[in-house]
C-alpha angles and dihedrals in degrees: 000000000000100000136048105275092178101112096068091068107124091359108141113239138188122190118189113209095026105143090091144000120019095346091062092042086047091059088049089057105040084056103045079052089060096254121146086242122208117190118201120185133133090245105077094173088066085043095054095050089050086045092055093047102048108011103240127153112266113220117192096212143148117206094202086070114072092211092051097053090039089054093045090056094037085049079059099047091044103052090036110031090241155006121244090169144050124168106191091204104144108113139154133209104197133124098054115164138095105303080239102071096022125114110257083209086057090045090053098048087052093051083045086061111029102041104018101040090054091048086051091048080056096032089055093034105047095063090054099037095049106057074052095071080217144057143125120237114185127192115210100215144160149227083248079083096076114015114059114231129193105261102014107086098122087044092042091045094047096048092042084058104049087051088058096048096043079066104042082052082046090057091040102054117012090102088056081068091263132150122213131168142131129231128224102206097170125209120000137205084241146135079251100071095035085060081049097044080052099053087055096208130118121028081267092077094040091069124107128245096246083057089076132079122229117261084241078080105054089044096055095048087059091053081052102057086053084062116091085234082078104054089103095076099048112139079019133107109235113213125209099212088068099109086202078063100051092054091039088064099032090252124122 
């Protein structure tokens, strides 16, 4: 790790989407940097097994659904007095596929989890954060957000949006001392891309393997942005090609 990670010990964390990918890399790094670490997803076997390994907290949660995000926070808050971080990671690619020919139920559920579940991640976390004083609040986000792709126009448009709102949250409470940023990773080593590389439609899905980076990237990095190394890119969207970035962070 190329930077001082010592002042997330004992900080109180909560990732969405952390049953795979780099939401599961992302709890493996909050812990080994000292955080009382909860991870909310749908799928509670994976939690359970991540649970086992590291010790963090599984919390069965979808983010689609306001209340669950909202217990999952207040069962942090609960157990540790308080929520310094929140990672709003849960995302989802389908459908993929022209806007002529998609369901407009798919489109929907994607917009349920991408936009929304971000919103409701905001929407549970501010009033906690803010009386505070204090508190971190990262978008996962993607170059998808500013670049339109064939076939992506429900991912594009979600992920456009929670950009946007992680800096309209950003205007509204950074004087309250909050944090709040995205972060661009590129492309993962995920499920995710292997459903892209499946649908075989935009260059996206043409890349090879060895193109993408490994989720343990994207995680430190987060570790990274609650660091106050990081305080110059609040309100900002932090992205992981910069190769500034990368040695900022000790990955290359």
């Amino acid at each position: 790790m190329g930077f001082d990670a010592s002042s997330l010990a004992g900080k109180v964390v909560l990732i969405t989407g952390a049953s795979r990918g780099i939401g599961a890399a992302a709890v493996r790094a909050f812990v080994a940097a000292g955080a009382q670490v909860g991870m909310a997803a749908r799928s509670t076997d994976a939690l359970d097994a991540l649970a086992r390994e590291t010790g963090a907290v599984a919390l069965p949660c979808d983010v689609a659904d306001f209340a669950s995000v909202q217990g999952a926070i207040a069962t942090m808050c609960d157990r540790f007095g308080r929520l310094d971080v929140l990672v709003n990671n849960a995302g989802a690619i389908d459908p993929i596929g022209p806007l002529s020919d998609i369901s407009p139920d798919d489109f929907g559920r994607l917009i349920d989890i991408n936009l929304k579940g971000v919103f409701h991640g905001m929407r549970a976390a501010l009033p906690v954060m803010q009386p505070q004083g204090a508190g971190t609040i990262i978008t996962v986000g993607s170059g998808a957000a500013h670049k339109p792709l064939e076939g992506w126009g429900a991912y594009c448009s979600s992920k456009a949006g929670a950009l946007m709102l992680t800096h309209v949250a950003d205007t509204e409470a950074r004087a309250q001392g909050l944090r709040i940023m995205s972060l661009s990773p590129g492309t993962v080593a995920t499920n995710m891309q292997r459903e892209i590389k499946a649908s075989g439609i935009n260059p996206v899905s043409q890349l090879d393997w060895s193109a993408h980076v490994p989720p343990e990237w994207p995680a430190q990095a987060l570790v990274w942005m609650c660091t106050p190394d990081a305080d110059g890119w609040i309100g900002d969207e932090v992205s992981l090609r910069d190769p500034d970035i990368r040695a900022r962070i000790g990955v290359q």
